[in-house]
N, C-alpha and C positions, 0 to 999 in steps of 0.2 A: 504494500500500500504506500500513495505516494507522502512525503511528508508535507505538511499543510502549514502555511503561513495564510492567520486570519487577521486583516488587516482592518480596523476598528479607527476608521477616519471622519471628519464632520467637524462646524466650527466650534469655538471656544465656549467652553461654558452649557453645552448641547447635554454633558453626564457621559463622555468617550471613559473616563477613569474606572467609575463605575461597574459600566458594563464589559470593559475590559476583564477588571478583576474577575467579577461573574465567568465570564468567557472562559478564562485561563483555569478559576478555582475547579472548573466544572471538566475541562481539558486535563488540568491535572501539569499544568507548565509552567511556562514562565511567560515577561511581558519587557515586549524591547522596547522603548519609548521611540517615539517620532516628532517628537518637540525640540524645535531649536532653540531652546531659552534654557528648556528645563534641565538642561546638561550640564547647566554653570551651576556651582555649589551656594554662591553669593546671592542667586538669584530664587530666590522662592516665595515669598508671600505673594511676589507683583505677579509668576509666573502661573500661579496655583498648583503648584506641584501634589500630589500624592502625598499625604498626610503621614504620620510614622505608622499607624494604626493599617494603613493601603498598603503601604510599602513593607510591615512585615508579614499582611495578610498570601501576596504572592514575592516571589524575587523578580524584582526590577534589572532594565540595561539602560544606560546611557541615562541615569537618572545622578546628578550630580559627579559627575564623570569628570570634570574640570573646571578651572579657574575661569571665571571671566577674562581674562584674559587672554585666554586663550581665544584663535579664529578661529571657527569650522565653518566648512560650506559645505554643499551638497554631495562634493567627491567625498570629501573624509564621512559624510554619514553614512555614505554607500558599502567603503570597506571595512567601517567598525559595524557594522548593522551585518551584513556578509558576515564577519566572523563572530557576532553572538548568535545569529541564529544557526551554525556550524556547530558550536558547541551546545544552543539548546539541540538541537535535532541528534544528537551525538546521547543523548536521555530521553526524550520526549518523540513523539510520533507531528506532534502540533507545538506551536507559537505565537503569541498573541503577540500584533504591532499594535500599539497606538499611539495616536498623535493628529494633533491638525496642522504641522508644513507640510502642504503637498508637496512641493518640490522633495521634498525627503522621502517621502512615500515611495514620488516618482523613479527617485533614483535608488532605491531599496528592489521596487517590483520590475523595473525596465534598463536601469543603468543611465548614464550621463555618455553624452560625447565628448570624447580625450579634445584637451582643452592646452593650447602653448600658455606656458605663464606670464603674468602682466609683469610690470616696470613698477614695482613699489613705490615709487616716489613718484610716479604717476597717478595710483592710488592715494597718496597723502594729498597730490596737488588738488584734482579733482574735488574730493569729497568737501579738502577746506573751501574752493571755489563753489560749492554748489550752498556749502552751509551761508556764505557769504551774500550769493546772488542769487538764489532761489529755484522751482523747478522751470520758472517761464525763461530762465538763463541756460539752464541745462536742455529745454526739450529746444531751442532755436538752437544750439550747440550740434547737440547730436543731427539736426535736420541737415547744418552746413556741413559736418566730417562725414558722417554716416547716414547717406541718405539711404542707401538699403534699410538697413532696420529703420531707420523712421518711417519707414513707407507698409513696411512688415511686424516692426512690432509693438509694444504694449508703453504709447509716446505719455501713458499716464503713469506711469508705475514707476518712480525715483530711482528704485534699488534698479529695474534692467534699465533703464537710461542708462544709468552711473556705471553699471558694467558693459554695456557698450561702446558707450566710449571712452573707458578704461582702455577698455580689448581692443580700441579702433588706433589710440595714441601708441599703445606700447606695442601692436603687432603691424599696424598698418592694413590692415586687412578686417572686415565687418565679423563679428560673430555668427553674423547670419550664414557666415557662408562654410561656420562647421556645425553646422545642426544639421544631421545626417539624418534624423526620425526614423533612426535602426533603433530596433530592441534587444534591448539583451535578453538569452534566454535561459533563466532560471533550474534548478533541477530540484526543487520542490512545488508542490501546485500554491496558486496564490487565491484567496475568495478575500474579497471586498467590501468590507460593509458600510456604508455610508449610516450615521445616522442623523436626527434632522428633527425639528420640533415647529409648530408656527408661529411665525416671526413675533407675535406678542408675548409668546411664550419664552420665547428665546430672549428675546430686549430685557422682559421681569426678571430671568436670570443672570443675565450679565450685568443689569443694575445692581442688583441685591450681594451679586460676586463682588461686585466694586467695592459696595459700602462695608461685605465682609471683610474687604482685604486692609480695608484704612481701619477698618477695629482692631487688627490683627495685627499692625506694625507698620504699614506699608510706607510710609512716611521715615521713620526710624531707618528701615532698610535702605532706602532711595538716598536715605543722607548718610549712610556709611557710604554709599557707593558713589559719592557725588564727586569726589578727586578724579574718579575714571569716569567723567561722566563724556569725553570724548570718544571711549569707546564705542566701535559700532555695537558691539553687541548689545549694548546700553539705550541704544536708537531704536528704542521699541515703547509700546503701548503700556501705560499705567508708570513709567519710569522717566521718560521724555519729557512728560505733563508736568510732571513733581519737581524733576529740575527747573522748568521753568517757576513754577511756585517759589522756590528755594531763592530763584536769585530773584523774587518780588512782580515776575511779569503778569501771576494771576493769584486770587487770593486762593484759599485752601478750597475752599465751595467752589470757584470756578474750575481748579485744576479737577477737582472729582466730577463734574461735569465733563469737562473734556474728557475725560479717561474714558466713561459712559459711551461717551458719542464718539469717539475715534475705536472702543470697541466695539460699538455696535458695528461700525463701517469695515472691522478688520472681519468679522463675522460674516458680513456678507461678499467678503472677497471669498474667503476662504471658500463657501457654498458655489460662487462662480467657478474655481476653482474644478472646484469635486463634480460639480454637474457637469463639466466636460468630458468626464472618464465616465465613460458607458458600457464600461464592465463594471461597474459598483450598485452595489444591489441595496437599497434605499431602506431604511424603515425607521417608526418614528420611535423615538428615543426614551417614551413612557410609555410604549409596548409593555405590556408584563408578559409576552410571549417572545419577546425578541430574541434571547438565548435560544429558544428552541427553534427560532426561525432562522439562526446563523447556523446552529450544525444539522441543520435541514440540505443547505447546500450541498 
């Protein structure tokens, strides 16, 4: 029989944790994380990491695995992901993924296209340039170096901008033109389960997540980590907001608003996201039958 990776994706705040654990307890394995946050040890309250209670309930991967300061991107999830699920599969018949970065998923079930490396101080340039001048400086940037991908890809989305034309100064050549749209092919089977709630549903949650999170420290956290706060990895939602609080730009009530509203918006990328892969098989997330409807597959 073949060995099964159940891959348990959808946005933040949806109950992925959860139903995970469920999944795995009932499997009898273990649970590889797909979260690019939740791998930094520094980072937990803002992240909503798995409680100690989750986390001794099943054994976690890639759950506090490194320093914030450390970079990862979607290659390194691919080959650390590849070798815990090697050694769950090496005990276990099954493996529970979960997480909501698709790109992590994507490069877990299908692989990345090998990629030359950028000019790092093209990367330092760039980013201070764009924190400077903004995205309407960056998307007319990329238009004039890199009109391939402006014309092809995602002219709203900062982070592929910013690697764009990262990849366009340091290789001379567009990224578009190494996306090859080969798959990699896997040697255990993969099922997909997306899951999903309605949007009123989902907003009541990630509000009440929010409010949970400023009871729970979130503040406190934001201001240990505020010396690093030029890190990229730091350049994320519930973290970004509080910085800005800290140096006075909004009061405490606004930045938790903003937190609210720049989550609600990550939430619904993340669903744009997932509903483009039409192999993932949907269901809504206060199902009391969903477990049995994921090892139905």
């Amino acid at each position: 029989m073949a060995k099964t990776a159940y891959i348990i994706a959808g946005p933040t705040a949806v109950g992925k944790t959860a139903i995970a654990i469920a999944l795995a307890k009932q499997l009898g394995t273990e649970i590889v994380s797909a979260d690019s946050r939740q791998c930094y040890k520094e980072m937990s309250v803002g992240t909503a990491k798995p409680d100690a209670a989750e986390l001794a309930a099943v054994k976690h991967h890639f759950i506090d695995a490194f320093s914030v300061t450390n970079s990862l991107d979607a290659a390194d999830y691919e080959t650390l992901a590849l070798n815990y699920l090697q050694e769950i599969f090496s005990k276990h018949d099954n493996v529970v993924v979960c997480g909501g970065t698709g790109l992590y998923i994507k490069a877990l079930c299908e692989g990345l296209d090998a990629m030359p490396p950028v000019n790092e101080i093209i990367v330092r340039d760039v980013n201070n340039e764009y924190e400077t001048r903004g995205l309407q400086w960056l998307q007319h940037t990329v238009q004039e170096e890199d009109p391939v991908f402006y014309k092809e890809g995602e002219i709203k989305n900062p982070a592929r901008l910013l690697r764009a034309l990262i990849f366009k100064r340091s290789t001379g050549e567009s990224i578009i033109n190494y996306r090859t749209g080969e798959k990699k092919k896997r040697d255990f089977r993969i099922v997909k389960v997306g899951l999903e709630l309605p949007r009123e549903v989902l907003n009541e949650r990630i509000n009440n997540r929010v409010d949970q999170m400023i009871a729970d420290g979130l503040e406190e956290e934001v201001r240990n980590l505020y010396p690093l706060r030029h890190l990229k990895n730091l350049q994320t939602v519930g973290y970004s907001e509080l910085f800005d609080y800290i140096e006075g730009l909004y009061t405490i009530d606004e930045a938790v608003d903003k937190i609210k509203q720049n989550t609600r918006h990550y939430a619904k990328r993340q669903m744009t996201w997932f509903r483009k892969d039409k192999t993932m098989n949907w269901y809504n997330a206060d199902d009391p039958k969903v477990i049995d409807k994921i090892l139905a597959l």
